[in-house]
N, C-alpha and C positions, 0 to 999 in steps of 0.2 A: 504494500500500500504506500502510496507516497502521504508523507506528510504535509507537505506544502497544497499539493493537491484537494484534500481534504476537505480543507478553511472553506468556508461561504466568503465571500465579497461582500460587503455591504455596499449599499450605492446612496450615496449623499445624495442630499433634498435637491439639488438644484440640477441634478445629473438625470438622465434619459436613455436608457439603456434597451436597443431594439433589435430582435432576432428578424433577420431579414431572408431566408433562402439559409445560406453557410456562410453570410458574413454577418458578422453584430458591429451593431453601429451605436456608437458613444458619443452623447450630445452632453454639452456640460459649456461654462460660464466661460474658458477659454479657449475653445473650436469642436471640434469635431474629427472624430476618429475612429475607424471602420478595420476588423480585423476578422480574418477567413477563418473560421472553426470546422475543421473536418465533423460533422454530423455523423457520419459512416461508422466513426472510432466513440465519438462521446456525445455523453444525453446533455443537452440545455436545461437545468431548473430556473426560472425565474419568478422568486417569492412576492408576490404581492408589490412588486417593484421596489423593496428596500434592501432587497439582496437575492443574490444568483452565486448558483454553481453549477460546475461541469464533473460530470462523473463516465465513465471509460463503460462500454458496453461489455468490453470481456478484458481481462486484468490479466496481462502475461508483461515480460520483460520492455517491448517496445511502448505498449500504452503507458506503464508508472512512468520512464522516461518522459514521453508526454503530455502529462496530466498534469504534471509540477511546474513543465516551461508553460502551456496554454493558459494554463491559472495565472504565471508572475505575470505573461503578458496582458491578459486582460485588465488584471490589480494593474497596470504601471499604468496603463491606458485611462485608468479610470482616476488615479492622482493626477496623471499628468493634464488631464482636462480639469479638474476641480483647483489643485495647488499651483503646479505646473512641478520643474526641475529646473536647478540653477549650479554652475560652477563657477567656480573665481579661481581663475589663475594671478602669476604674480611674477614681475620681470626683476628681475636680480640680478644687476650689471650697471659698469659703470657707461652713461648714456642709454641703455634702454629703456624707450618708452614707446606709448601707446599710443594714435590718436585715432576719430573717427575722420573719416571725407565722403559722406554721404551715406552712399550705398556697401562701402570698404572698410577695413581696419587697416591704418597703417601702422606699421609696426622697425622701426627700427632697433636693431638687433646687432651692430658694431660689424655689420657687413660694408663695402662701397656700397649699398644701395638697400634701397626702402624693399621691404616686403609687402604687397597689398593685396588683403586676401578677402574675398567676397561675397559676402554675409548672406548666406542663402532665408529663401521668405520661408517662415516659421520660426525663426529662431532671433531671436532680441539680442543683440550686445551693446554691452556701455560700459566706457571706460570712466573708472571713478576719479583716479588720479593718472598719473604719467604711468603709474606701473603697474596698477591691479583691473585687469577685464572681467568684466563679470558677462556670464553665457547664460541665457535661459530660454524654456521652451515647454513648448507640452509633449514634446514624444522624448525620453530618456536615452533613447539611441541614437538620436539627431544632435544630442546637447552632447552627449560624453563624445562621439566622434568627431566634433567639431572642437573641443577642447586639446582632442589628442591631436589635430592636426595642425592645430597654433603649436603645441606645445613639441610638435617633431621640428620646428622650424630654427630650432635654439634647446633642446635638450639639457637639462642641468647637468653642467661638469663638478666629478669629485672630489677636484681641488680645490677652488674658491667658490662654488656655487652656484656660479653663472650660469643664467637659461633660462628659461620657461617653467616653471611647475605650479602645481597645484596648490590653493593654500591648506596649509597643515600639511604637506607630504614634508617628510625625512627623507633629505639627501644623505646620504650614508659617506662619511667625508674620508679623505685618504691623507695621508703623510705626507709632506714634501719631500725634495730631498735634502740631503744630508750635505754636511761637510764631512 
């Protein structure tokens, strides 16, 4: 049995939640989000409209596997319409900063030249200061991938620090050398 699987979902006052054919569609205060549920593999409960589950027609090794991811995706689906998701990276270097130009982040990074990298529609950025970007969005896969791909553009080194990371990750720091 999977345990994750298990859980009911509740679904917030302000959210909408509709079996449509094999896709369910989540309406809620921050957009709209629609995701394919194999029917064939698992049964749709949906309680009086304050909560829903998914449960597996026949229980062998490949459904628990997918009982647990169908569930977290629905749950993220359904924060991410009501709360949303947000990261904040943080630049650590001497001259690295942030700014906005438009529809772009630009970002210098102690290269000859500006990095500018282009804010796809669904996803919010704002720079607070010169060094901290804050990322946010309603789908959890669109915010952490687009975090990762600021943050591949300058990597934190484990000599002094310098790069791109996450706030609150631990750079794991190394020795210099020696005389």
């Amino acid at each position: 049995m999977s345990k994750i699987g298990k859980i009911n979902i509740s679904i917030p006052e302000k959210v909408k939640v509709v079996l449509n054919g094999s896709v369910v569609n989540i309406e809620g205060p921050l957009g709209k989000k629609s995701l394919n549920l194999d029917l064939e593999v698992f049964d749709f409960n949906l309680d009086d409209g304050k909560s829903f589950s998914i449960k597996p027609k026949t229980i062998n090794q490949d459904t628990k596997r997918l009982w647990g991811m169908n569930r977290s995706l629905l749950n993220n689906a359904i924060i991410g319409i009501t709360t949303g998701y947000s990261k904040t990276l943080e630049l650590s270097g001497v001259g690295y900063r942030a700014a906005l130009k438009g529809k772009q982040l630009n970002l210098q990074l102690g290269f000859s030249h500006d990095i500018n990298f282009d804010i796809p529609d669904g996803v919010k950025i704002s720079v607070e200061k010169q060094n901290i970007i804050k990322i946010s969005g309603s789908d959890k896969q669109e915010v952490g991938s687009i975090a990762s791909k600021i943050k591949s553009f300058r990597p934190p080194e484990p000599y002094k620090g310098k790069g791109i990371k996450e706030q609150g990750q631990y750079i794991l720091r190394k020795e210099g050398k020696k005389k």
